[in-house]
MARBA-3410 file (N, C-alpha, C, O; in Angstrom, 1 decimal):
89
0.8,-1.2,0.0,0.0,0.0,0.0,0.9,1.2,0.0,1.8,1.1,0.9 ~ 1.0,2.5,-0.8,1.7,2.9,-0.7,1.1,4.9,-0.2,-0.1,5.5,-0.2 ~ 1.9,5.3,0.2,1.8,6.5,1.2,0.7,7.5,0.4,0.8,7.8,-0.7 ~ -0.4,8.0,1.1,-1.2,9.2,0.4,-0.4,10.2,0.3,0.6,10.4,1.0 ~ -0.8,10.8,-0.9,0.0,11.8,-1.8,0.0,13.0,-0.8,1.1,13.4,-0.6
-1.0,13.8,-0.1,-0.8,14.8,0.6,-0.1,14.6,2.0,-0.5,15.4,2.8 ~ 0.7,13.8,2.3,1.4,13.6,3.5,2.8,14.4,3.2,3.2,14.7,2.1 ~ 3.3,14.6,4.1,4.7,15.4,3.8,5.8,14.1,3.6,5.3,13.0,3.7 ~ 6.8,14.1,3.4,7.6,13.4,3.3,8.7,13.4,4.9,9.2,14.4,5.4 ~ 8.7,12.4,5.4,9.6,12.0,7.0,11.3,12.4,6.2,12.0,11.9,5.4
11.5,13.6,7.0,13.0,14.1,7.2,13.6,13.9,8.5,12.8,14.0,9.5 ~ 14.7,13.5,8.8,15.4,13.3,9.6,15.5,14.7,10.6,15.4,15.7,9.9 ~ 15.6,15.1,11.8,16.1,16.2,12.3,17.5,16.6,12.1,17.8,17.8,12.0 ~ 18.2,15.6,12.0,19.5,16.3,11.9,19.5,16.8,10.5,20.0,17.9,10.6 ~ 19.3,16.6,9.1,19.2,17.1,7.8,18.4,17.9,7.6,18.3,18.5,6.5
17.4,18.2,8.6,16.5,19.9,8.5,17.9,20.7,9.2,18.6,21.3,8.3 ~ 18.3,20.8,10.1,19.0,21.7,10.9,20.3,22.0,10.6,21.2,22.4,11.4 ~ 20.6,21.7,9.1,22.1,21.5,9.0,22.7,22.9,8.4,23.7,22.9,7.7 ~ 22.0,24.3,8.6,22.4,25.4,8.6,23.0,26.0,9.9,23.4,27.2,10.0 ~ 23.2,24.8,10.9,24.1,25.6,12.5,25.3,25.4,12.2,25.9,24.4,11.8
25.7,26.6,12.5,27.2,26.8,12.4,28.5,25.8,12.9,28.4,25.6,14.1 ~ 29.6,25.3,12.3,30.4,24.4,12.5,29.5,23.1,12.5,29.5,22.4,13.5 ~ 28.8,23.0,11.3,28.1,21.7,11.7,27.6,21.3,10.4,26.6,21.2,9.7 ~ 29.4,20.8,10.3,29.6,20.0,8.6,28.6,18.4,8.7,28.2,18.1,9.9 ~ 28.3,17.7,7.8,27.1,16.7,8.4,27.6,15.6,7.6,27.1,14.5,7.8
28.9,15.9,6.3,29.4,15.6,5.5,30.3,14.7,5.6,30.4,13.7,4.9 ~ 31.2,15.1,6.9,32.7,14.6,7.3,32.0,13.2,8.3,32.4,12.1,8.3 ~ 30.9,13.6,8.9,30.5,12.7,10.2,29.5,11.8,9.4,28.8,12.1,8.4 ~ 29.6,10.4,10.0,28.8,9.9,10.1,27.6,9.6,10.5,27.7,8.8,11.4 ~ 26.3,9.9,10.2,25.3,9.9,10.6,24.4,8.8,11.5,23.6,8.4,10.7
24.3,8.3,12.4,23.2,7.2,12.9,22.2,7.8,12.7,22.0,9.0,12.9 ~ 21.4,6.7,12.2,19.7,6.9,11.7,19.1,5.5,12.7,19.5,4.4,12.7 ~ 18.1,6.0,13.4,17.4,4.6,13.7,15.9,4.2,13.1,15.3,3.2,13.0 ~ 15.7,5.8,12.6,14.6,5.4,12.2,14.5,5.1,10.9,14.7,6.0,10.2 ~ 13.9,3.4,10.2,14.3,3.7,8.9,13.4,4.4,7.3,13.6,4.4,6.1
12.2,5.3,8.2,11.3,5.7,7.2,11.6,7.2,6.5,11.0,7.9,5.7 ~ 13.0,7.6,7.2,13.7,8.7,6.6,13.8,8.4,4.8,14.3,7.5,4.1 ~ 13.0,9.5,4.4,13.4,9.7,2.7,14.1,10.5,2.2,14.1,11.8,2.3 ~ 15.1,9.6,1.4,16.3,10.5,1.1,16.1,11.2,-0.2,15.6,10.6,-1.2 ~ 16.6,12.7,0.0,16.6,13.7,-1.1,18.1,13.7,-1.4,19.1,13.1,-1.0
17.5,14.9,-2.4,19.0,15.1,-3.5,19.9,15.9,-2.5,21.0,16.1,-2.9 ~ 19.6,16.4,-1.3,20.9,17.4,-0.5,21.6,16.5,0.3,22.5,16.8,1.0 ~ 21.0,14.8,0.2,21.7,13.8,1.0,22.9,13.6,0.1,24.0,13.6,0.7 ~ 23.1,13.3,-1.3,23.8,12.9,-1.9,25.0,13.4,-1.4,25.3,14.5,-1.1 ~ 26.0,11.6,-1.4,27.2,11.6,-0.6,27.5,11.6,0.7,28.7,11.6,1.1
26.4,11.4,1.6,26.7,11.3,2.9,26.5,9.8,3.2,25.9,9.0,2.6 ~ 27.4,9.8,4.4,27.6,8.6,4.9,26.3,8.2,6.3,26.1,8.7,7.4 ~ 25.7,7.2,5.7,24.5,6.8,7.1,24.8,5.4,7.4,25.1,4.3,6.8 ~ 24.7,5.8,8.6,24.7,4.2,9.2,23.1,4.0,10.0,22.5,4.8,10.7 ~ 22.7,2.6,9.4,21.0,2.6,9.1,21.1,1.3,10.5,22.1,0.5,10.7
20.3,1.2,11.1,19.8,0.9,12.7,19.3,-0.7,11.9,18.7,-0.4,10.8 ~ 19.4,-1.9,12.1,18.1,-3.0,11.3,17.7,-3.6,12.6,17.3,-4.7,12.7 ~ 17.9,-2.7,13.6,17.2,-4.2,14.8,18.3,-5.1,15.9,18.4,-5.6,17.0 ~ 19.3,-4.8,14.4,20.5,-6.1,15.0,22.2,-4.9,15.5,22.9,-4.5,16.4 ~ 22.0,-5.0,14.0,23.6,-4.2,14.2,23.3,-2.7,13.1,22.1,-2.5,12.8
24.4,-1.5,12.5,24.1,-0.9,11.8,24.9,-1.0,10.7,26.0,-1.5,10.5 ~ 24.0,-0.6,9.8,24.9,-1.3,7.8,25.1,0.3,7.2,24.2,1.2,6.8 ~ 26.6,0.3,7.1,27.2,1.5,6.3,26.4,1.9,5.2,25.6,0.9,5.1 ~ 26.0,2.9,4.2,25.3,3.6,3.5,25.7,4.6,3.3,25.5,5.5,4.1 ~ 26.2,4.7,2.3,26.8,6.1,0.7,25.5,6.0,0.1,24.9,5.0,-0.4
25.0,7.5,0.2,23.8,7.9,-0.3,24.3,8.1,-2.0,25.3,8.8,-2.2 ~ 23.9,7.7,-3.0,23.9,8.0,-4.4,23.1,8.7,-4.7,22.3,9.3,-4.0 ~ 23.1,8.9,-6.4,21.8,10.1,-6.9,20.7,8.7,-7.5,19.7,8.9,-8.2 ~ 21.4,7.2,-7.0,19.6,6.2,-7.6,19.2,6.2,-6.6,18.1,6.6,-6.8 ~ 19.6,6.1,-4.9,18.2,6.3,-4.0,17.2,7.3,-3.9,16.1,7.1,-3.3
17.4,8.7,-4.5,17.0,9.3,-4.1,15.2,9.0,-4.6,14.8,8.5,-5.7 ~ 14.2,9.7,-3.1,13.0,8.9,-3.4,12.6,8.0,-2.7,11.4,7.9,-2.4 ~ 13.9,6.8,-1.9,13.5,5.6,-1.5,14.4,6.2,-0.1,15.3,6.9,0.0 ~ 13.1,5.1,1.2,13.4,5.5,2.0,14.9,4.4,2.8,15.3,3.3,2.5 ~ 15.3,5.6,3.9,16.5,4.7,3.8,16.7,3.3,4.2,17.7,2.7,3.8
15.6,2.7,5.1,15.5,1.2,5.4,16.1,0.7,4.1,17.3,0.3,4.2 ~ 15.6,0.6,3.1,15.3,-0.3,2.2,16.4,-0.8,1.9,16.4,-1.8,1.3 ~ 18.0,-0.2,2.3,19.1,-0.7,2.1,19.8,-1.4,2.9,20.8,-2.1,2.6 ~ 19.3,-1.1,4.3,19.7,-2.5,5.6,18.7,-3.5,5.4,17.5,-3.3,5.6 ~ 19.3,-4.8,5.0,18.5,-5.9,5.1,17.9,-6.3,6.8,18.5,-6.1,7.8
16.9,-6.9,6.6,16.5,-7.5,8.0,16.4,-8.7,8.3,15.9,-9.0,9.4 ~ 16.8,-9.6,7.4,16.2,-10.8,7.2,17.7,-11.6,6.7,18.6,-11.0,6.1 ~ 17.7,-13.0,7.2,19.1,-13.6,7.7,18.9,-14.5,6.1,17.8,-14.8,5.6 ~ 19.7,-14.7,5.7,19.7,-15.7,4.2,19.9,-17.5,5.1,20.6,-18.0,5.9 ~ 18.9,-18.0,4.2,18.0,-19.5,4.6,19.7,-19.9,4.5,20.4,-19.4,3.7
20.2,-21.0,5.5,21.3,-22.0,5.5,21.1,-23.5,5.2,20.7,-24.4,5.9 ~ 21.3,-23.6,4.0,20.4,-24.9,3.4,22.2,-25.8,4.2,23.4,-25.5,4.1 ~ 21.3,-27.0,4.8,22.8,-28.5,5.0,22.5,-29.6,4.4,21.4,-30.1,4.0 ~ 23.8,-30.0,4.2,23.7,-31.2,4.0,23.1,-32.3,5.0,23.1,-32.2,6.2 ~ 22.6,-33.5,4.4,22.3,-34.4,5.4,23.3,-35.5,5.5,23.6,-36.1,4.5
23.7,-35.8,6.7,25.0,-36.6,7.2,23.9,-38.0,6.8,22.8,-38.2,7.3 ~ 24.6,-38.8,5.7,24.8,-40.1,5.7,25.0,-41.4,6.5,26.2,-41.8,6.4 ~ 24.5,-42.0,7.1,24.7,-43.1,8.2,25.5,-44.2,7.0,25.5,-44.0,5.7 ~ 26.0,-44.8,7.4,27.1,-46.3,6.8,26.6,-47.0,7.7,27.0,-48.2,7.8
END
């Protein structure tokens, strides 16, 4: 289902406020926990590190996310471990 058109778009607070002085946002690394932050074009090139629950997953913002929110690039979900079945003799 996807979001009604008159809702505003979820900005992070730290990328509204990034007009205070000495407060490059560029050099630092960002923690995000929340993952429904939508990244615009004034993200491009910053570094986020995105929250999944478990641990946080590095993220170089490009010019193809922009649009998509930042979850969508920390996976949450563990990849299936298929085994072998030990053979009796």
């Amino acid at each position: 289902m996807s979001r009604v058109s008159w809702k505003p778009l979820f900005l992070h607070p730290e990328f509204m406020n990034q007009n205070k002085k000495n407060f490059n946002i560029q050099e630092e690394e960002v923690v995000l926990f929340n993952r429904a932050t939508v990244i615009i074009k004034q993200m491009i090139g910053y570094k986020i590190q995105v929250y999944n629950g478990i641990r946080f997953f590095p993220i170089t913002v490009t010019s193809d996310m922009i649009g998509h929110r930042v979850g969508e690039f920390a996976p949450t979900r563990k990849k299936p471990i298929t085994r072998k079945k030990n053979i009796k003799k």
